[in-house]
N, C-alpha and C positions, 0 to 999 in steps of 0.2 A: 471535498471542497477545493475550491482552485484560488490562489492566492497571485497578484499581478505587483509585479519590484519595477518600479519606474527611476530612471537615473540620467544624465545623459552623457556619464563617464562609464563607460563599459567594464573598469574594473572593478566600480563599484557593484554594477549587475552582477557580474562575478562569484562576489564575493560575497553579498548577500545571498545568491542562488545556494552556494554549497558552504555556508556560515553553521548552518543547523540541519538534522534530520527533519525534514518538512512531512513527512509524512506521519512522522510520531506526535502532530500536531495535528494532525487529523487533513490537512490540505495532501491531494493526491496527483495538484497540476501544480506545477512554477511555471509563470510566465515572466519575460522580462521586456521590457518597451526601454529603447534609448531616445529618451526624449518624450516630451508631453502628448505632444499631437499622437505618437503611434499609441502611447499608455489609453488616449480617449476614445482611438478606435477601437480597440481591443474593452474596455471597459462597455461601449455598447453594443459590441458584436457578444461577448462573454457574461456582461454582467460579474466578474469574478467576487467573492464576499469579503474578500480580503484586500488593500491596495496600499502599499508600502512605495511612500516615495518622496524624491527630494523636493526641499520645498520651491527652491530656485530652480530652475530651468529656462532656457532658452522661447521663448515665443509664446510656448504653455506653461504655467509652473504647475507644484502641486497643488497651490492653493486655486487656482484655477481649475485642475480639476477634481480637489473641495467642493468647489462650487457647482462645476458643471454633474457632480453625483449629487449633491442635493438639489439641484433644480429638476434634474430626472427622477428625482426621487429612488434611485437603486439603493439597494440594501447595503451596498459594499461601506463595510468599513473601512477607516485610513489608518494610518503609522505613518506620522511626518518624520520627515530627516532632513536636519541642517545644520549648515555648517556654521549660521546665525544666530547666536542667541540674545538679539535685541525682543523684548517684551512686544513689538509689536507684530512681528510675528508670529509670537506663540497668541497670541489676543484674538488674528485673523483667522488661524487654524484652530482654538476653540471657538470661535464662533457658528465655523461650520460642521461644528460636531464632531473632531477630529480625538480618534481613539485615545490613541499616544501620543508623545512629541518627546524624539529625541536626538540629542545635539552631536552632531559627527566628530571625531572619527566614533564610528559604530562599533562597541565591543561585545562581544558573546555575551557574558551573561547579564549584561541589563538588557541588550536586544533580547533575548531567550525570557526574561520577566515581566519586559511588556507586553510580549506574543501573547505568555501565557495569560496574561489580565489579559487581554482581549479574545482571548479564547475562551475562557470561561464565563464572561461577561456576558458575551454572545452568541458561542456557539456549543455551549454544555447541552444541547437538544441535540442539535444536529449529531455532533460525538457521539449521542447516545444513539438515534439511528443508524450509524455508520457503523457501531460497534456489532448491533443486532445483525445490521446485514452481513458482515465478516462472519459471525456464526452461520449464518443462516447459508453463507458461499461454502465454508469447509463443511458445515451439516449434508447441504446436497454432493458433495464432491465424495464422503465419504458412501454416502448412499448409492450414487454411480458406480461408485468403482465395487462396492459388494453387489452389487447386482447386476455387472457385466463384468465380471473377476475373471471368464473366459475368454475374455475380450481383448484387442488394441488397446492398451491405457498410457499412450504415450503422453506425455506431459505435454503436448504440445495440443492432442486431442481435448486435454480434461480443461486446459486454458481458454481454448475455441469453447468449450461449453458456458463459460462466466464469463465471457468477452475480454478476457485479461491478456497482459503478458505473461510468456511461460515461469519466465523468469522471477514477475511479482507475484504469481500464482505461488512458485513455489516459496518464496520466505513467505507471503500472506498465510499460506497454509502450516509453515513451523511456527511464526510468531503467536498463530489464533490456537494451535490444536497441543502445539509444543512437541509434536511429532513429524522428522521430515516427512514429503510426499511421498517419495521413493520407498520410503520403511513403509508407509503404510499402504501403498500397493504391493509389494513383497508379502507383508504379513496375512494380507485378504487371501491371495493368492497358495501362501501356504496353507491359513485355515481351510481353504476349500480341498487343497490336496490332500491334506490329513481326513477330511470328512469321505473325501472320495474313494481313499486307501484304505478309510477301515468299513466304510456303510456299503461298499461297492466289490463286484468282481473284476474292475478294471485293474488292467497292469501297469505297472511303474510308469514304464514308457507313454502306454496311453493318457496316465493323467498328465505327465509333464507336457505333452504336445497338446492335450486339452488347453493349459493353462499358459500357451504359447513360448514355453524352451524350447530350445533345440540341442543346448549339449545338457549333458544328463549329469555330469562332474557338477554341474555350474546349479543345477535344479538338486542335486545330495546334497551339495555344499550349503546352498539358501537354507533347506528343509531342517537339516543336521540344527543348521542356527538356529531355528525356533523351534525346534521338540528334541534333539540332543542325541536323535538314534538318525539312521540313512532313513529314507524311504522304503526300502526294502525292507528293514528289520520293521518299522512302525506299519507296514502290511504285516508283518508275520507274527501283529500282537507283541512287539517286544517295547512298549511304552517305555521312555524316559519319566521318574517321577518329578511331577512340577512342583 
């Protein structure tokens, strides 16, 4: 979900931007607009479902573009912020359907409890398909990498695959599986070298370069960590008991 912070003091943009984990709220874009006019270009190039903004503003205000999303009829909900709290006001901003309304200075956890009512209010569905596809992203990621285990698995590859950054690939992938990425291309990697050392007459060496090492210290030492004996000895039948 993409959520749009309209302000026309920049430190307020700011500070709203990295106020919370926005992503643990299911929004995976921040946007920010200084000023009215850029927040309603971006509201009808984006449509964002989210739009948090002051109510006062220069030329446009929020409640302006209140209006101008109801007259378009977009989905996006609002969160007013002001620094106002004359009743007429808050009268104009519910009238246009407005989520929340709350009066500045803006502090963590009442901002963080009207997110949450308005997350839940209206986007407990969406959450819930977001959640499936984050399964459904580390399910195939795990499936790739066991079934090209003899392969390139650079993280920068398996992120090109989900259209991700490498970066959110790899906490999306600790936060959903509860295993880093790295552990579990290591450990695909090991199972298959164990399966190859003992099902196979290939040698040490050939399985390590199968499974793309190059120093053989660095391939004992991985292998050692997930069965407890070197390679050599776990060819020669001398199992670790698990």
């Amino acid at each position: 979900m993409k959520v749009l912070i309209a302000d026309d003091e920049v430190y307020m943009l700011e500070y709203l931007k990295t106020l919370i984990d926005w992503e643990s709220y299911g929004f995976s874009d921040v946007w920010t607009a200084k000023g009215g006019s850029i927040a309603r270009d971006i509201l009808d190039a984006q449509m964002p479902e989210l739009l948090i903004t002051d109510i006062r503003m220069p030329r446009v205000s929020g409640l302006d573009l209140c209006q101008h999303i109801e007259e378009k009829q977009y989905p996006t909900k609002v969160i007013i912020l002001s620094g106002y709290e004359e009743f007429e006001y808050a009268k104009q901003a519910i009238r246009y359907g407005v989520a929340e309304y709350l009066v500045k200075p803006v502090l963590k956890e009442p901002f963080e409890q009207a997110l949450q009512r308005v997350v839940e209010r209206n986007f407990a569905q969406e959450l819930r398909k977001q959640e499936e596809s984050r399964d459904d992203v580390v399910t195939y990621i795990r499936n790739y990498i066991q079934e090209h285990v003899e392969e390139d698995l650079s993280l920068e590859l398996l992120a090109g695959l989900v259209n991700l950054n490498s970066s959110y690939l790899s906490r999306y992938f600790k936060e959903v599986s509860g295993e880093n990425l790295s552990s579990c291309i290591s450990r695909c990697k090991m199972e298959r070298a164990a399966y190859l050392l003992a099902e196979t007459d290939k040698k040490v060496n050939e399985v390590m370069r199968m499974l793309g090492y190059c120093k053989s210290q660095h391939f004992a030492k991985l292998f050692r960590e997930h069965y407890g004996v070197t390679p050599k000895d776990y060819k020669r039948g001398k199992r670790a008991a698990h």
